[in-house]
N, C-alpha and C positions, 0 to 999 in steps of 0.2 A: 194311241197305245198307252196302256197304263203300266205303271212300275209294280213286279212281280219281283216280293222279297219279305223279309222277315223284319219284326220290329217287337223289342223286349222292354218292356218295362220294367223298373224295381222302385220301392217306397224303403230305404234306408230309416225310417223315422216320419213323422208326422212334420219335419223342416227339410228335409233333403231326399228327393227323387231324379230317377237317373232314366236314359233311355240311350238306347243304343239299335241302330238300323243298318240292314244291307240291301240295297237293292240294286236293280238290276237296269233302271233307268232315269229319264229327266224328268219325269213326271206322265199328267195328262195331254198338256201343252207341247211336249217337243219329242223331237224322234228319238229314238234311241240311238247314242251315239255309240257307233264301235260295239264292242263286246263288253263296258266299262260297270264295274261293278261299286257303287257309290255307297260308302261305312262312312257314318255318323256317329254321334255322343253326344249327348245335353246331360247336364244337370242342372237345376230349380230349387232352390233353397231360396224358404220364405218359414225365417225366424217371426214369434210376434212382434207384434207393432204396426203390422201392411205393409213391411216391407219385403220384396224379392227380390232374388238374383239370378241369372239365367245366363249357362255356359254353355256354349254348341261350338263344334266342330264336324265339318264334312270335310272327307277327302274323296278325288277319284281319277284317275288315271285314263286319260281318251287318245285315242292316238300316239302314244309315247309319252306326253303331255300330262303331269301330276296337275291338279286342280285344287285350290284347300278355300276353305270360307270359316272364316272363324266368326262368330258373334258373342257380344258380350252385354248384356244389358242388367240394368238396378232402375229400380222405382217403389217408390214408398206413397200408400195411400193411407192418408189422414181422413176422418170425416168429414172435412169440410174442403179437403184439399187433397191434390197427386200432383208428383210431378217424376217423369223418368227419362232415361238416356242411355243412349244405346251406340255401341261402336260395332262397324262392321268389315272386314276386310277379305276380297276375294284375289286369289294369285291366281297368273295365269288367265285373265280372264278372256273369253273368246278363241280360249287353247293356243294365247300366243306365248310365249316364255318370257318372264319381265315384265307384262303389259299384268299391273296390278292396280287393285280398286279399292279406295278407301270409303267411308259414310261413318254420317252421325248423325242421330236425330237425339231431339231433345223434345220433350212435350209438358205442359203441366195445365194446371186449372184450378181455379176455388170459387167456390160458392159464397156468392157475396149475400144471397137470402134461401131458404128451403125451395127457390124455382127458378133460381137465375144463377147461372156460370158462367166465369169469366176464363176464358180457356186460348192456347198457344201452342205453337209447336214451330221447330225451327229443323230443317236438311239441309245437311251439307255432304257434298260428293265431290270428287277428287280422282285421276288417276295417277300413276306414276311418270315421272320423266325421267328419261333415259340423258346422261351427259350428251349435250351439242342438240338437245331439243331444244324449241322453243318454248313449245305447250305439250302440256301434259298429252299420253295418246290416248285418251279417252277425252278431249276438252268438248267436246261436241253436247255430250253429255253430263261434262262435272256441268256441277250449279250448285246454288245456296238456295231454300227457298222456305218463306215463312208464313204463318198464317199466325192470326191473332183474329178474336170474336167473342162475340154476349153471346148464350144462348138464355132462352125464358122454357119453362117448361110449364105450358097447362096443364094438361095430364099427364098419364101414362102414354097417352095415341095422338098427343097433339105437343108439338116441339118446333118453335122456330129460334134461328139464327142469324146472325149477322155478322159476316166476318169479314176482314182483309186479307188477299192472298198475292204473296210475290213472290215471285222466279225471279233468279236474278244467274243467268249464263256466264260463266266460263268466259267463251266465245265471243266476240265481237259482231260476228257475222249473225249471233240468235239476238230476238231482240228480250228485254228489259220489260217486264208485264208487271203494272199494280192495278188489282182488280178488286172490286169489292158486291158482294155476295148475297144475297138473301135466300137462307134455306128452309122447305116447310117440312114437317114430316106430318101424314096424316094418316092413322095407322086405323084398320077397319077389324 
């Protein structure tokens, strides 16, 4: 089932665009819940220099149960470098009341020659705890997780990589993964 709704655009300026959405489901991926009609807002403001900033809010109400996701993100692309960050928070998640979700990712990269980038990224997730918890009630799935890697680029259709990536669980009971990576792209 696809979502069946409306979605406005507006350009404010050649630095500040806005978008506003209603629909009427979860998307492609999940059922429709309820009769729940889901309103959004972003705005995108990207002054010169390569820098953005991107504000989004969704709300929607399932079951009696309001839902809200805010996101906030900034990143700044230089020529020879980027690096951005991004905060996320979702209430209510899984239509409990209280059970809230926080994230962060952080990502950046620079070009140490015209074909090789040195590039990184860092997640972190989190959920709330309630007084006289232990662990957070989402711990199963908070985690921390990084990656760091070279890539080379021969061409445009030919890119490989090497990277380090680690999970690192919440949990006790998930285990603790560092792995390291060789990735090819070979585009036809």
């Amino acid at each position: 089932m696809a979502d069946l709704g409306a979605v406005a655009d507006y350009r404010f300026s050649d630095i500040v665009k806005a978008g506003i959405s209603l629909m009427n489901g979860e998307g492609y991926s999940d059922l429709q819940l309820g009769n729940s009609l889901k309103t959004s807002l972003g705005f995108t403001i990207t002054p010169p220099g390569g820098i953005a900033v991107r504000i989004y809010s969704d709300i929607i109400r399932v079951y009696g149960v309001w839902q809200n996701t805010i996101i906030l993100f900034a990143g700044i692309r230089r020529e020879a470098e980027f690096i951005g960050a991004e905060f996320t928070r979702k209430t209510n998640l899984d239509l409990i009341s209280g059970h809230n979700a926080y994230g962060f990712s952080a990502t950046g990269g620079v070009s140490l020659t015209k074909s090789l980038e040195l590039f990184t990224r860092f997640d972190y997730s989190t959920s709330s705890t309630e007084p006289g918890m232990l662990n957070p009630r989402n711990y199963v799935l908070d985690w921390k997780f990084l990656v760091a890697g070279l890539q080379k680029t021969f061409s445009e259709k030919i890119k490989l990589a090497i990277d380090f990536q680690g999970n690192y669980p919440y949990s006790t009971a998930s285990p603790e993964s560092r792995l390291i990576f060789l990735n090819a792209l070979f585009s036809f």
